[in-house]
VMD Tcl script that builds the backbone (N, CA, C; Angstrom):
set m [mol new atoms 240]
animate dup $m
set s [atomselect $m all]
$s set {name element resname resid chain x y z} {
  {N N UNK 1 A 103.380 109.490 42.046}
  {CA C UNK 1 A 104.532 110.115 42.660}
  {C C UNK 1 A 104.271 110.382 44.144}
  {N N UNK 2 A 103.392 110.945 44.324}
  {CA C UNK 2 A 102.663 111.305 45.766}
  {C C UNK 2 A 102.628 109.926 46.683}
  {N N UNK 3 A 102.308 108.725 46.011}
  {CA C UNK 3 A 102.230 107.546 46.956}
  {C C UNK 3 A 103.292 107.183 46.930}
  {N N UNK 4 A 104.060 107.125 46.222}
  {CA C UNK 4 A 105.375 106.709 46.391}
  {C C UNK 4 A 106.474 107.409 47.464}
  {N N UNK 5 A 106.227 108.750 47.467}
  {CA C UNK 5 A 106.273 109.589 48.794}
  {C C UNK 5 A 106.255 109.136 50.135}
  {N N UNK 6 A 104.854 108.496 50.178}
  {CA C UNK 6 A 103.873 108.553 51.404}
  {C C UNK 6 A 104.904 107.312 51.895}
  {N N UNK 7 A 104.783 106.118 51.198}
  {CA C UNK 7 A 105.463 104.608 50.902}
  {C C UNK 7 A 107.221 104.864 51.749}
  {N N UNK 8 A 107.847 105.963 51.072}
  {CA C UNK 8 A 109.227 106.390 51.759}
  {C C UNK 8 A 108.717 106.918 53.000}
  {N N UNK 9 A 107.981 107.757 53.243}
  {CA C UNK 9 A 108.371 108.474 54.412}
  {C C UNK 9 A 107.688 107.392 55.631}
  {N N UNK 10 A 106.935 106.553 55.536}
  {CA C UNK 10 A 106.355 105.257 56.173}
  {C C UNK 10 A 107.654 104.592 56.444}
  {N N UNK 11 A 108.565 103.824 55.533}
  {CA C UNK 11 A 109.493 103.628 55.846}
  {C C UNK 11 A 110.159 103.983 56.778}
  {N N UNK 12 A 110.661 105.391 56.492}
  {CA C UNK 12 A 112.085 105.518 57.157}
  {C C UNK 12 A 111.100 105.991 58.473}
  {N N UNK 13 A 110.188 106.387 58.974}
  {CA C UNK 13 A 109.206 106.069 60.547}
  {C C UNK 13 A 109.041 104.979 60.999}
  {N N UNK 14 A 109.351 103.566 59.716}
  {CA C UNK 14 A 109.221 102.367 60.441}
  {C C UNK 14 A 111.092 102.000 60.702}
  {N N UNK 15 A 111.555 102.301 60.380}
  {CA C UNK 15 A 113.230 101.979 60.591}
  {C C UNK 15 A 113.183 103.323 61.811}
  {N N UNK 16 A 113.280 104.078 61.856}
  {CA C UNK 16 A 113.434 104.985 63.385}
  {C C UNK 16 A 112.907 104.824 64.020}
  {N N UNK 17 A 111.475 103.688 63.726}
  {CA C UNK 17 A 110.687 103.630 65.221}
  {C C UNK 17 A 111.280 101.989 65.916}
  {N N UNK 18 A 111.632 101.174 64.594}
  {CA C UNK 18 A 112.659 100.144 65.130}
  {C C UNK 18 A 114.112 100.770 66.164}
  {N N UNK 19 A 114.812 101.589 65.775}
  {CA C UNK 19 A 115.823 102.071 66.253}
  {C C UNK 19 A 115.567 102.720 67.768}
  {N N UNK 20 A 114.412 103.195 67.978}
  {CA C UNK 20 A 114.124 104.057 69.270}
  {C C UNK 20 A 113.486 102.388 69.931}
  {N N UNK 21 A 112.398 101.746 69.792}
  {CA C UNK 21 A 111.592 100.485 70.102}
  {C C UNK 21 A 112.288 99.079 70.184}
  {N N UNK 22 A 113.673 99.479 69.998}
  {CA C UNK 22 A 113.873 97.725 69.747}
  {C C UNK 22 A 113.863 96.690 71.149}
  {N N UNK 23 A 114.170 96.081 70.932}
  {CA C UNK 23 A 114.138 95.058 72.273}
  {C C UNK 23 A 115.129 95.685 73.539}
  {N N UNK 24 A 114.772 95.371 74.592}
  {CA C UNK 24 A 116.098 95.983 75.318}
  {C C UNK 24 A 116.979 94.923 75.488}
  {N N UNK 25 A 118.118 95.141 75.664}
  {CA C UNK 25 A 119.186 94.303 76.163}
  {C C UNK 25 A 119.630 94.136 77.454}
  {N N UNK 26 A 119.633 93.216 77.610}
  {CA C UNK 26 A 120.238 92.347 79.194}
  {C C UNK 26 A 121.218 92.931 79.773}
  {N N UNK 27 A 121.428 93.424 80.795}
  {CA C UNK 27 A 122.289 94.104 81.388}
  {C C UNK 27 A 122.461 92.981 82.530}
  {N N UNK 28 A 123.521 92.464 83.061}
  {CA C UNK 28 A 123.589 91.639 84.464}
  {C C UNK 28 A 124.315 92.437 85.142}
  {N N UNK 29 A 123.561 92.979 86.366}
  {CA C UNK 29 A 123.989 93.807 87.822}
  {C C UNK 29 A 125.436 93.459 87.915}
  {N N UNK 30 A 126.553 94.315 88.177}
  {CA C UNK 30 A 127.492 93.569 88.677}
  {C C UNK 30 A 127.336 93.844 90.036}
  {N N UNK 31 A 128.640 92.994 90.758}
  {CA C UNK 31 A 128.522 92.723 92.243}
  {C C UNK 31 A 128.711 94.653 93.087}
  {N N UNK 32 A 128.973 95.311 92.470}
  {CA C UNK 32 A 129.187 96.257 92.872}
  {C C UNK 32 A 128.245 97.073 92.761}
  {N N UNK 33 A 127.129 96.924 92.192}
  {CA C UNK 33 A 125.922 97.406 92.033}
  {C C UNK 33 A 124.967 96.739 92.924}
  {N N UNK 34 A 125.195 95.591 92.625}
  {CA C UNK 34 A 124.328 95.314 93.920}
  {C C UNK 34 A 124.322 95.502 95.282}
  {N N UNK 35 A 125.699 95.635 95.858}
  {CA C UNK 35 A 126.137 96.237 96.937}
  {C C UNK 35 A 125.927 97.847 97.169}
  {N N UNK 36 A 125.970 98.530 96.023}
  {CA C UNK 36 A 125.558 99.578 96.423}
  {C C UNK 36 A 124.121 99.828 96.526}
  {N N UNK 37 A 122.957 99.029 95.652}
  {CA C UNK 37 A 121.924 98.789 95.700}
  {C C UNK 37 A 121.347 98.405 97.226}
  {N N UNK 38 A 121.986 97.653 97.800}
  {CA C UNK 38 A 122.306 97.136 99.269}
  {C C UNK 38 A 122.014 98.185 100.316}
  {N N UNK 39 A 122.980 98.892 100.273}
  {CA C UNK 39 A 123.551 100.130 101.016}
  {C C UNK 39 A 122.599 101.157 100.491}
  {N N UNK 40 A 122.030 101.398 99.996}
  {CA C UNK 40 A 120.826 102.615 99.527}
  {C C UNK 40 A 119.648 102.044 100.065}
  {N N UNK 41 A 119.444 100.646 100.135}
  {CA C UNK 41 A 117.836 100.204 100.980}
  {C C UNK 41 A 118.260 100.035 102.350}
  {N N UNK 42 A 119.602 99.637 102.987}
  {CA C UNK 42 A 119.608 100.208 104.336}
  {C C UNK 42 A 119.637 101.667 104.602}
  {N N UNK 43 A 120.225 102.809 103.684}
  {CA C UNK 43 A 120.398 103.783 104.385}
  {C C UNK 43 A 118.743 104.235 104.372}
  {N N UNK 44 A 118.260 103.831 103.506}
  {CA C UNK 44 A 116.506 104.065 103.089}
  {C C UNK 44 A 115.701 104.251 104.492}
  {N N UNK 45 A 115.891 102.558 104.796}
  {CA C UNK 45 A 115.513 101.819 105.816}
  {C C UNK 45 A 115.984 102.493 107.554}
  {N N UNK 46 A 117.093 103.155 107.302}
  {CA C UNK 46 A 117.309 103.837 108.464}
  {C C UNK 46 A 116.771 104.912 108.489}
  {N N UNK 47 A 116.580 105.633 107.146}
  {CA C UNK 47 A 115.735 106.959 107.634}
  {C C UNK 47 A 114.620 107.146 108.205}
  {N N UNK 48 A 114.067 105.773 107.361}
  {CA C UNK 48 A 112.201 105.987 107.513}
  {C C UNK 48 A 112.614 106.143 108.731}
  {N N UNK 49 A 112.798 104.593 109.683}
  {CA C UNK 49 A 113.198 104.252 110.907}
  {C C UNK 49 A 112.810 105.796 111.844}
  {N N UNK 50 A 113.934 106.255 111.424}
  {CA C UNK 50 A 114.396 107.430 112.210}
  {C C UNK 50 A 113.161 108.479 111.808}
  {N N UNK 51 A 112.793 108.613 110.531}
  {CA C UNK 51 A 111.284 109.599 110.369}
  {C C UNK 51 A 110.096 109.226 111.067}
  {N N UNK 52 A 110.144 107.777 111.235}
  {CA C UNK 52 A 108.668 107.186 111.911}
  {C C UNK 52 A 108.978 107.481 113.746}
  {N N UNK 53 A 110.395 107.425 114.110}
  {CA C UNK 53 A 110.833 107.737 115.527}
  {C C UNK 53 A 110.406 109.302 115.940}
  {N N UNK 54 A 111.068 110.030 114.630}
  {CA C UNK 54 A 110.660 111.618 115.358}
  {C C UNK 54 A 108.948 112.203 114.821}
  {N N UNK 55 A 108.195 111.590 114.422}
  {CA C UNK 55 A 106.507 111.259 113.884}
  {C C UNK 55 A 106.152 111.028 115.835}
  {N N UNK 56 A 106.611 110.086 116.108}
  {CA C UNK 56 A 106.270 109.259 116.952}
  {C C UNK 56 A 106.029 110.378 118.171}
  {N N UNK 57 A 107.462 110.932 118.098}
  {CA C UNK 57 A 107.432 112.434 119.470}
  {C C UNK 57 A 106.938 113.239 119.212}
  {N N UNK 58 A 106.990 113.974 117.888}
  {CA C UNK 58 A 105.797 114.900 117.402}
  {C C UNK 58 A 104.430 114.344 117.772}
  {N N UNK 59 A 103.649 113.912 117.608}
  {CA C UNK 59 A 102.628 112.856 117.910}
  {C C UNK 59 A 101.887 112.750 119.941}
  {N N UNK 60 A 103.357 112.268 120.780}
  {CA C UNK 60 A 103.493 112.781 121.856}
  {C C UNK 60 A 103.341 114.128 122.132}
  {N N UNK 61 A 103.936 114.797 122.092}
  {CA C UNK 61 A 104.221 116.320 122.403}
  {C C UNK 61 A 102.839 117.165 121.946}
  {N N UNK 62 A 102.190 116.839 120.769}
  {CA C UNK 62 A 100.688 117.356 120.268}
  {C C UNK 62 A 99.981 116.817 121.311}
  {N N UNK 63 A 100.167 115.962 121.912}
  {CA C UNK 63 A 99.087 115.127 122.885}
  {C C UNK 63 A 98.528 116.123 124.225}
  {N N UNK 64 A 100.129 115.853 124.986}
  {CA C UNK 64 A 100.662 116.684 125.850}
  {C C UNK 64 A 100.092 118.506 125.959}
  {N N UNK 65 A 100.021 118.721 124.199}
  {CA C UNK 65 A 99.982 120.274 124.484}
  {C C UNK 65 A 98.189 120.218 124.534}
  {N N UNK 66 A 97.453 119.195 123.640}
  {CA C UNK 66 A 96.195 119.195 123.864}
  {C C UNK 66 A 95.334 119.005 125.141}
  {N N UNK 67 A 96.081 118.412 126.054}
  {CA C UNK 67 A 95.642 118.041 127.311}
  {C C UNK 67 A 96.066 119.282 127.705}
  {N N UNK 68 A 97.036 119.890 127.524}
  {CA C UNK 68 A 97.175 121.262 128.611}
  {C C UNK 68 A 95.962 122.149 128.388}
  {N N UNK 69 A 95.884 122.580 127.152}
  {CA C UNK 69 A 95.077 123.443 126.432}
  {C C UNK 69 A 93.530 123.165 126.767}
  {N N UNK 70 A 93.370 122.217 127.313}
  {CA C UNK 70 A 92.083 121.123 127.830}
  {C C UNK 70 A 91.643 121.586 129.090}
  {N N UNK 71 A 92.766 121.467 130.306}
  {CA C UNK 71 A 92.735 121.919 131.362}
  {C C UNK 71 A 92.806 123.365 131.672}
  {N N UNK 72 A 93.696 123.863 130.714}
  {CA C UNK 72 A 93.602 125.062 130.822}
  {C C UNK 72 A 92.138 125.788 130.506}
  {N N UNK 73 A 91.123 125.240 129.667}
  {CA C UNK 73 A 89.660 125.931 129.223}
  {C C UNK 73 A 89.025 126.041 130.364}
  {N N UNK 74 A 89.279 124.412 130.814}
  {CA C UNK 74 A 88.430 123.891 132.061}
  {C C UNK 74 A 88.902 125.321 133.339}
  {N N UNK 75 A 89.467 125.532 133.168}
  {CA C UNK 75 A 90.316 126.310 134.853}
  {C C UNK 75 A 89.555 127.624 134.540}
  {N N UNK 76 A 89.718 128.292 133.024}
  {CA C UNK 76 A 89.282 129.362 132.708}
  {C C UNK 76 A 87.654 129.364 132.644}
  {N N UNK 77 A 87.171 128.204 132.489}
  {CA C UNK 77 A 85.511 128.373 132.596}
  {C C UNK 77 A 84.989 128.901 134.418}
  {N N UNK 78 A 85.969 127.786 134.816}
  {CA C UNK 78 A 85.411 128.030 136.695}
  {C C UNK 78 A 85.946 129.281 136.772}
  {N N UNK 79 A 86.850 130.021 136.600}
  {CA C UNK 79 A 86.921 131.387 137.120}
  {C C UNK 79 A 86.173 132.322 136.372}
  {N N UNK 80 A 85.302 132.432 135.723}
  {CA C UNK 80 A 84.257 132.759 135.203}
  {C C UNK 80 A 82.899 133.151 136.143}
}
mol reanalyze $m
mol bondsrecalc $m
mol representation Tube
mol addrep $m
C-alpha cells in the first residue's frame, strides 16, 4: 500500500514538473516590438553618452581642484 503511494505521488511530481518544464514556445517579435526594442537601445545609448560626457567634467574639475590644492600647500610651506 505504502509503495503504491510513493508510485502516485512520483507521478503526479512528474506531470507538474512536465507542466511547469515543458518546452518553451516560439514567440516571433512583432514589428512593434522591435521598434520599441529599437528606441530603448537608443535612448540607452544616449544616456550612457551623456553619463560618460558629465564623468568626463567631473574628472576635469577634480583635476583643476587638485592642482589648486597643490599650489596652494606649496605657497603655505614658503610662508612658513
Amino acid at each position: 500500500m505504502r509503495t503504491l503511494k510513493l508510485i502516485a505521488l512520483c507521478a503526479l511530481l512528474a506531470a507538474a514538473a512536465s507542466s511547469f518544464f515543458g518546452p518553451a514556445q516560439a514567440q516571433t517579435p512583432s514589428v512593434a516590438d522591435i521598434k520599441a526594442t529599437a528606441e530603448a537601445i537608443q535612448a540607452l545609448t544616449d544616456q550612457q553618452k551623456t553619463i560618460n560626457d558629465n564623468q568626463t567634467k567631473i574628472d576635469e574639475k577634480l583635476a583643476d581642484i587638485a592642482e589648486n590644492i597643490r599650489v596652494a600647500r606649496l605657497y603655505s610651506a614658503r610662508a612658513k
